[in-house]
TIKOLKE-599414 format. One record per residue (C-alpha): residue number from 1; x, z, y. Coordinates in nm, 2 decimals. Each point is the difference from the previous one (the first is absolute). Example, Ala and Ser with C-alpha at 12.3 -4.5 7.8 and 13.67 -1.06 7.14 Angstrom:
<nodes>
1; 1.23; 0.78; -0.45
2; 0.14; -0.07; 0.34
</nodes>
This chain:
<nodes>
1; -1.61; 0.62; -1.96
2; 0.12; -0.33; -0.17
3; 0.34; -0.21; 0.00
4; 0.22; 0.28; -0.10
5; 0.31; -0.09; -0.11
6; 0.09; -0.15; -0.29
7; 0.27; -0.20; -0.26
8; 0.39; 0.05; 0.08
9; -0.08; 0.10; 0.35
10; -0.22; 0.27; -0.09
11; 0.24; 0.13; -0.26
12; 0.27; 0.01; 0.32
13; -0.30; 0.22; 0.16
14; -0.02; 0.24; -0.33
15; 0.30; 0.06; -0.05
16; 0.24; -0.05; 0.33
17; 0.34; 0.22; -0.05
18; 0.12; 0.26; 0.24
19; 0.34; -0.22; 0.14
20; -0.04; -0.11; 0.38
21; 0.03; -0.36; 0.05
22; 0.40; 0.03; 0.03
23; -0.03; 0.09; -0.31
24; 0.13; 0.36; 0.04
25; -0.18; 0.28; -0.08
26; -0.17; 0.36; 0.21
27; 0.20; 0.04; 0.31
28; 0.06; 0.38; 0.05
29; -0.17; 0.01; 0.29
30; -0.24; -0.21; 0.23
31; -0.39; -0.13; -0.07
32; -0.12; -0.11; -0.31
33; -0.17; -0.37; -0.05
34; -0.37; 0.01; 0.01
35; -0.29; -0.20; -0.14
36; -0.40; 0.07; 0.04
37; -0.15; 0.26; -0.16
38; -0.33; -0.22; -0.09
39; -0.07; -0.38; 0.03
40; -0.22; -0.19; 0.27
41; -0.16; -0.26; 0.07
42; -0.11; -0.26; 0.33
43; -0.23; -0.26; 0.02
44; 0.00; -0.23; 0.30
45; 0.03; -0.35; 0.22
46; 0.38; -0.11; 0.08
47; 0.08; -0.06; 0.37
48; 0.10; -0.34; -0.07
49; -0.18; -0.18; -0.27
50; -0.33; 0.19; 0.03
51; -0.06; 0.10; -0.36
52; -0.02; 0.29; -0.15
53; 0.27; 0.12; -0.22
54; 0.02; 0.33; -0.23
55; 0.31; 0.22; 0.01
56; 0.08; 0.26; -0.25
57; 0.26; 0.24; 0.06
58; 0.15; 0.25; -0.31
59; 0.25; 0.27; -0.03
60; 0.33; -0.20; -0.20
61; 0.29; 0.21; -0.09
62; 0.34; 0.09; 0.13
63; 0.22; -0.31; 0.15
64; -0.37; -0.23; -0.03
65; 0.02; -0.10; 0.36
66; -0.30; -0.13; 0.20
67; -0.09; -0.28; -0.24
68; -0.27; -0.22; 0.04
69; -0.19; -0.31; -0.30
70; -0.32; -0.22; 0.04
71; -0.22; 0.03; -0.33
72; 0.14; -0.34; -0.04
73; 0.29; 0.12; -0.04
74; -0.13; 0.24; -0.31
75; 0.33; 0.22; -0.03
76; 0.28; -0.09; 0.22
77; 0.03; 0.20; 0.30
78; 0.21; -0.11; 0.28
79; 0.22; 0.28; 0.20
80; -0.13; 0.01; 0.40
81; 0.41; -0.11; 0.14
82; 0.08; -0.25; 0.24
83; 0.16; -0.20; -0.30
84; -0.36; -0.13; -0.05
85; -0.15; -0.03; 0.35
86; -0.08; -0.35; 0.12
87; -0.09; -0.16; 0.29
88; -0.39; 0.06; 0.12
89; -0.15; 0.01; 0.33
90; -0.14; 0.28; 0.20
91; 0.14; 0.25; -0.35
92; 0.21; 0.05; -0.20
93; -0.04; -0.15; -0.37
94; 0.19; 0.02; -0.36
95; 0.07; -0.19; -0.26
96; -0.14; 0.16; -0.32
97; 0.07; -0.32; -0.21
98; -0.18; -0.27; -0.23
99; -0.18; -0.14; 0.34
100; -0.12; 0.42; 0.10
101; 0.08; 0.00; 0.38
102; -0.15; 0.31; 0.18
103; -0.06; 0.02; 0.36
104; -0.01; 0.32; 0.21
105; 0.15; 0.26; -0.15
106; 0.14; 0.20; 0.26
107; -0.25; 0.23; 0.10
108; -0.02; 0.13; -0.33
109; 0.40; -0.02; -0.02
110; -0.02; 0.23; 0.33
111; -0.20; 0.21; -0.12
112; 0.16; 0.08; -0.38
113; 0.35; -0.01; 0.16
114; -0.07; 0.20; 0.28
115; -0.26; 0.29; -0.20
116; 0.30; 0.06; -0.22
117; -0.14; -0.18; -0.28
118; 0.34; -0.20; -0.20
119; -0.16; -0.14; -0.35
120; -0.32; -0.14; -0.05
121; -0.17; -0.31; -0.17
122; -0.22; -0.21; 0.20
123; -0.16; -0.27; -0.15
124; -0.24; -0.23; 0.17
125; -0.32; -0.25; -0.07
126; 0.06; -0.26; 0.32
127; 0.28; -0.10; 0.26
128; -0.03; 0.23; 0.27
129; 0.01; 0.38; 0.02
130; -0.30; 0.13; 0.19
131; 0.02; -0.01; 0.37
132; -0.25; 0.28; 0.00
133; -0.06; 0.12; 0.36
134; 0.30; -0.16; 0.14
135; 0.25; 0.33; -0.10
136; 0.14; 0.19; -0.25
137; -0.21; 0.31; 0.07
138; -0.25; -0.09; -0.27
139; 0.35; -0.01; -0.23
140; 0.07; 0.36; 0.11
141; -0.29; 0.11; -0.12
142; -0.06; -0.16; -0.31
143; 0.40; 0.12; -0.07
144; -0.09; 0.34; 0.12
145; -0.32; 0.06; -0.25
146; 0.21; -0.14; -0.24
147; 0.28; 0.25; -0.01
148; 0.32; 0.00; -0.07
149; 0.26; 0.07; -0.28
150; 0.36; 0.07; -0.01
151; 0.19; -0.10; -0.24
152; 0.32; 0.13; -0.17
153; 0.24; -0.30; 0.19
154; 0.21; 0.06; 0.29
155; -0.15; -0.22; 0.27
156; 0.33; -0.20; 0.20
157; -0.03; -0.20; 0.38
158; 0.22; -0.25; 0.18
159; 0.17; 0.20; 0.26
160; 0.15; -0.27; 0.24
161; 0.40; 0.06; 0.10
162; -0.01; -0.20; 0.27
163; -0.20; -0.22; 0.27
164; -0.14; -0.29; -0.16
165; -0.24; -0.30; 0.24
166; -0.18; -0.31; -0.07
167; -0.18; -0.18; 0.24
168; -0.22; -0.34; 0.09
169; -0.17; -0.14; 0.25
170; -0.28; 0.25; -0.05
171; 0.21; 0.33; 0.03
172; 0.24; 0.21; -0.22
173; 0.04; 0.31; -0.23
174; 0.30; 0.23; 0.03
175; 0.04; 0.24; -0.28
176; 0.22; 0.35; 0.11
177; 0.16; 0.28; -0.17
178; -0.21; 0.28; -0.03
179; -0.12; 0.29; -0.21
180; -0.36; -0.07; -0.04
181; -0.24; -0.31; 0.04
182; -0.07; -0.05; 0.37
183; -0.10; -0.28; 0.21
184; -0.02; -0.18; 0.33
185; -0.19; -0.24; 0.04
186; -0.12; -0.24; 0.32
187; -0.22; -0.32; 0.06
188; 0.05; -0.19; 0.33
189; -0.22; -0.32; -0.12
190; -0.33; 0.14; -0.01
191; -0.22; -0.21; 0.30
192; -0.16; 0.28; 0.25
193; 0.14; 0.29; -0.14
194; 0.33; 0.01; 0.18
195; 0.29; 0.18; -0.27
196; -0.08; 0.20; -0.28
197; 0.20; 0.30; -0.16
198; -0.02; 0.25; -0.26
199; 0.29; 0.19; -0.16
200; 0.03; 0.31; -0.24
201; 0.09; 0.11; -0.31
202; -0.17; -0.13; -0.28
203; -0.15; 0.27; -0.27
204; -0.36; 0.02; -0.20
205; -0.17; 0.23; 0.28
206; 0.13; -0.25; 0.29
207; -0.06; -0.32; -0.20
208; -0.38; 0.14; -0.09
209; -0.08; 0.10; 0.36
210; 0.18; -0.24; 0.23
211; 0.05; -0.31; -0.21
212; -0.22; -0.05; -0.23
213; -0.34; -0.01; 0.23
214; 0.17; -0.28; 0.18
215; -0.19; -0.33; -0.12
216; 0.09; -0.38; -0.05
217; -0.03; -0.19; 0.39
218; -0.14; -0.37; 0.03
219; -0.01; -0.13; 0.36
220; -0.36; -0.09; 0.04
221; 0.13; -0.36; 0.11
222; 0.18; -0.06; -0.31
223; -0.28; 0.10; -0.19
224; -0.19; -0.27; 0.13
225; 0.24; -0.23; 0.00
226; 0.01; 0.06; -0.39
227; -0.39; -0.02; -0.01
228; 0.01; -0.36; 0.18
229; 0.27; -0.15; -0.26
230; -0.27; 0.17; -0.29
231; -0.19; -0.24; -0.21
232; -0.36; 0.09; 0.15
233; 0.12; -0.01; 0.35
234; 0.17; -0.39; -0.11
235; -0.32; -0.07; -0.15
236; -0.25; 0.14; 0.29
237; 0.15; -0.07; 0.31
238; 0.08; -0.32; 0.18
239; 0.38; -0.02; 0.01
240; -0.02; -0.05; 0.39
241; -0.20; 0.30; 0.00
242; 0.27; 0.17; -0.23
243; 0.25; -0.12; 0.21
244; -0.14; 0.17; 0.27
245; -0.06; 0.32; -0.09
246; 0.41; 0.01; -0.15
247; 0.14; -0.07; 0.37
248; -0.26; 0.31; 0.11
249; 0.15; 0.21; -0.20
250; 0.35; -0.01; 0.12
251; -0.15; 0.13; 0.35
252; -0.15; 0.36; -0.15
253; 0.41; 0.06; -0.08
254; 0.07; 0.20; 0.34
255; 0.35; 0.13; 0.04
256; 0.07; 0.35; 0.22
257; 0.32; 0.10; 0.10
258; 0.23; 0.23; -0.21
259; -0.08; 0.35; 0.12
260; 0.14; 0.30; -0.19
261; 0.24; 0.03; -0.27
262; 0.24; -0.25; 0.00
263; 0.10; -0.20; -0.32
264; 0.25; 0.11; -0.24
265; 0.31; -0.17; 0.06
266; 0.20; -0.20; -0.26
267; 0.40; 0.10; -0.06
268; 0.16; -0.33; -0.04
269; 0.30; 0.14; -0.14
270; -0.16; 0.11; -0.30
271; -0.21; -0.33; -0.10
272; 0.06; -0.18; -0.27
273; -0.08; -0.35; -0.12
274; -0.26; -0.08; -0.21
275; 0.10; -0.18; -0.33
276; -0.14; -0.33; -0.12
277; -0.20; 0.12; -0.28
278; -0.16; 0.25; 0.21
279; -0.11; -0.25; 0.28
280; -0.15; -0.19; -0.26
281; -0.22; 0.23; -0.10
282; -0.14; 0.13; 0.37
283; -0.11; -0.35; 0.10
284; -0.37; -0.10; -0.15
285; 0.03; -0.33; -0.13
286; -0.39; -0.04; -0.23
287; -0.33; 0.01; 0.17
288; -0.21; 0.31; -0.07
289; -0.30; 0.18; 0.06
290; 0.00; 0.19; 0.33
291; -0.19; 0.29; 0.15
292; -0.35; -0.12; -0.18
293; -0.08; 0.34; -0.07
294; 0.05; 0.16; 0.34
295; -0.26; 0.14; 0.27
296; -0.10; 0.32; 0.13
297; 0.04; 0.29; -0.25
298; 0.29; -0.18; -0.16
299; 0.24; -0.05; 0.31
300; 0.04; 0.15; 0.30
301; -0.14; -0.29; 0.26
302; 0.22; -0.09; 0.28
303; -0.13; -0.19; 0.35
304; 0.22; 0.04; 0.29
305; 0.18; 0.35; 0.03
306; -0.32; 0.20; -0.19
307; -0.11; 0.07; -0.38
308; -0.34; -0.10; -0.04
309; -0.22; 0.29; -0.05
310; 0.32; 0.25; 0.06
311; 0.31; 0.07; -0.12
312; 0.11; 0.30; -0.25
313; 0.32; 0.08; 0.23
314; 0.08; -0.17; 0.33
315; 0.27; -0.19; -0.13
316; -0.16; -0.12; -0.35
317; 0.15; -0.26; -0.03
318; 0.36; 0.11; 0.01
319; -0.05; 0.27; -0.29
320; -0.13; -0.27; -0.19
321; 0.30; -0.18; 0.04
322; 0.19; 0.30; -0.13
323; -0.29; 0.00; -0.31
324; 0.12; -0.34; -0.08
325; 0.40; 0.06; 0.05
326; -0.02; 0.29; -0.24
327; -0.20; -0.23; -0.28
328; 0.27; -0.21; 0.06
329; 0.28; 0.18; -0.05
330; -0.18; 0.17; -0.33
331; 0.15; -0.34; -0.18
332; 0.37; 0.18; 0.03
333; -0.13; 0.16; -0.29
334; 0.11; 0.39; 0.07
335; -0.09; 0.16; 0.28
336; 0.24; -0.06; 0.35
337; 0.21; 0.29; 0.15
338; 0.04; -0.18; 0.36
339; -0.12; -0.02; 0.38
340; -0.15; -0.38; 0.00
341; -0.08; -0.10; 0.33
342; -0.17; -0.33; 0.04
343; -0.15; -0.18; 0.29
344; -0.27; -0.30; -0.10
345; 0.07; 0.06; -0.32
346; -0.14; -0.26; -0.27
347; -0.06; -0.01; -0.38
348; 0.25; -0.29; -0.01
349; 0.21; 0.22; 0.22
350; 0.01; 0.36; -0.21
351; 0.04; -0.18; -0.31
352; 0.32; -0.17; 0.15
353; 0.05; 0.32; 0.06
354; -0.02; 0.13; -0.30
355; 0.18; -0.28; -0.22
356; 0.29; -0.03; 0.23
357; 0.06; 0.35; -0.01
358; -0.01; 0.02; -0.38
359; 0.24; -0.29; -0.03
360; 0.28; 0.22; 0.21
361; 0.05; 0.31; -0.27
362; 0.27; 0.14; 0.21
363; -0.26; 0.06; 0.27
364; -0.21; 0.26; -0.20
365; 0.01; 0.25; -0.30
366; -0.25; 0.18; -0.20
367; -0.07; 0.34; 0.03
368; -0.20; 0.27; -0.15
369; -0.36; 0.01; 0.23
370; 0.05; 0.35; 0.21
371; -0.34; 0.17; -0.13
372; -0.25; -0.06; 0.24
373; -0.41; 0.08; 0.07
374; -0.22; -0.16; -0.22
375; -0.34; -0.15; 0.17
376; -0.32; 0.27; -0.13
377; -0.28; -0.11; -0.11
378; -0.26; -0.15; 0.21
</nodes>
């Protein structure tokens, strides 16, 4: 396996100390940090540009984080935080400096954070992480074979002290008290499949089985609304023809009523605004490639209220919405101690989440990870 890491970075990797990233040492008790036992590597097409990218993914040492470098980059890694996520359509991106933007990261941010996995390198030939088959199962797996390591460094989380909301037009995320990582999580904006729901708490075994499988949705109309706005489509078809064919596909978007669960409700009196700085950096202001890498076997295809060629759980898309929330909330850096509940929530959305509740210390503390089930091997 090539690209392994190298220069000052690599010398971080060799020869990480055993202090957590508070800088104090071995709590007494709780659950160590943990890294992978073995490297691994992915080969594949990006959702959104189309090309394929290679991602390498290494044990680093205590305190490392979830780091991420182009080769253009040779030695600097970037840390994975919300500090260095920017504004990108349809994903969440970062940041990794001297012009290295990388798109799509949060299925493999799921899938580290929520497998237990706290320090690793990734480094990366390309712009986009993998889209794979649409989830993070093929993460679990390859993080699974791979194996993992504990390491002599108390691992810490942000346990929330009180109810903390943001919201938008889209939806909102509430963050609660709590013990453990647990979720609730709704969609009320999905045409023809009424309101969605999922909720449970959020460990290995339950992120493996119930989360990961879930895959990336694209309504079949947007799809092909993307297709006519593509080059070839520009250059083949008469633009009254094209015109055409882009009113048709509104009328394949049927609506049903909402049957079922209901939506998860917002608590007004536990919103808070959302800064300047953050706003600016939810809103997409440059063009950019979108969904020329998706079709069947990458997304899960949407056309009315049905998955084309079946779903994985009746209410798919909803669990993938919880795939991406998680990935999103991997850029707080530590793991979260809290109850988020969400309805329609957005990558803008969680990382105003995330940034507005780092900016309010007296909101949250850390403390030492309660030791918890690992994932096993796959």
């Amino acid at each position: 396996m090539g690209g392994g890491i190298g220069g000052e970075a690599g010398r971080h990797v060799r020869e990480g100390r055993g202090k957590d990233r508070c800088g104090h040492g071995r709590a007494a008790s709780g659950e160590d940090q943990a890294t992978l036992a073995a490297p691994f590597e992915v080969v594949g097409p990006g959702l959104h540009t189309g090309r394929t990218c290679r991602v390498i993914v290494e044990p680093a040492p205590p305190d490392f984080g979830i780091r991420f470098r182009t080769l253009r980059q040779a030695a600097d890694f970037t840390p994975a935080t919300w500090r260095v996520r920017v504004p990108s359509r349809m994903s969440t991106a970062l940041d990794l400096g001297a012009g290295g933007r990388l798109r799509t990261v949060e299925h493999l941010m799921a899938s580290l954070a929520s497998c237990g996995i706290d320090n690793a390198a990734v480094t990366v030939a390309g712009g986009e992480i993998p889209i794979l088959d649409g989830s993070a199962g093929p993460w679990c797996g390859l993080i699974g074979r791979a194996g993992l390591r504990r390491q002599a460094a108390a691992r810490h989380a942000i346990a929330l002290l009180a109810p903390f909301e943001v919201s938008d037009a889209h939806g909102f995320v509430r963050g609660e008290p709590c013990d453990r990582c647990c979720v609730d999580v709704s969609t009320d904006r999905m045409p023809g499949f009424g309101v969605l729901r999922w909720s449970g708490a959020i460990d290995p075994e339950t992120f493996r089985s119930a989360i990961a499988p879930s895959r990336s949705f694209g309504n079949a109309s947007v799809l092909w609304r993307a297709a006519l706005r593509s080059r070839l489509a520009t250059r083949l078809l008469p633009p009254d023809l094209r015109h055409r064919l882009w009113l048709r596909s509104f009328h394949s978007q049927t609506v049903t009523g909402c049957t079922g669960p209901t939506p998860a409700e917002p608590r007004p009196e536990c919103q808070h605004p959302i800064s300047p700085w953050t706003l600016s950096r939810m809103t997409v202001t440059a063009p950019e490639p979108l969904l020329r890498g998706a079709r069947p076997g990458r997304v899960a295809v949407v056309l009315g209220g049905r998955i084309l060629g079946g779903a994985r759980f009746p209410d798919e898309p909803v669990r993938h919405r919880v795939l991406d929330l998680l990935g999103d909330l991997a850029l707080a850096g530590r793991p979260l101690r809290a109850r988020i509940v969400a309805n329609c929530p957005t990558h803008a959305l969680t990382f105003a989440f995330v940034a507005e509740l780092m900016a309010r210390p007296e909101l949250w503390r850390l403390e030492p990870a309660p030791a918890a089930p690992r994932a096993s091997a796959a």
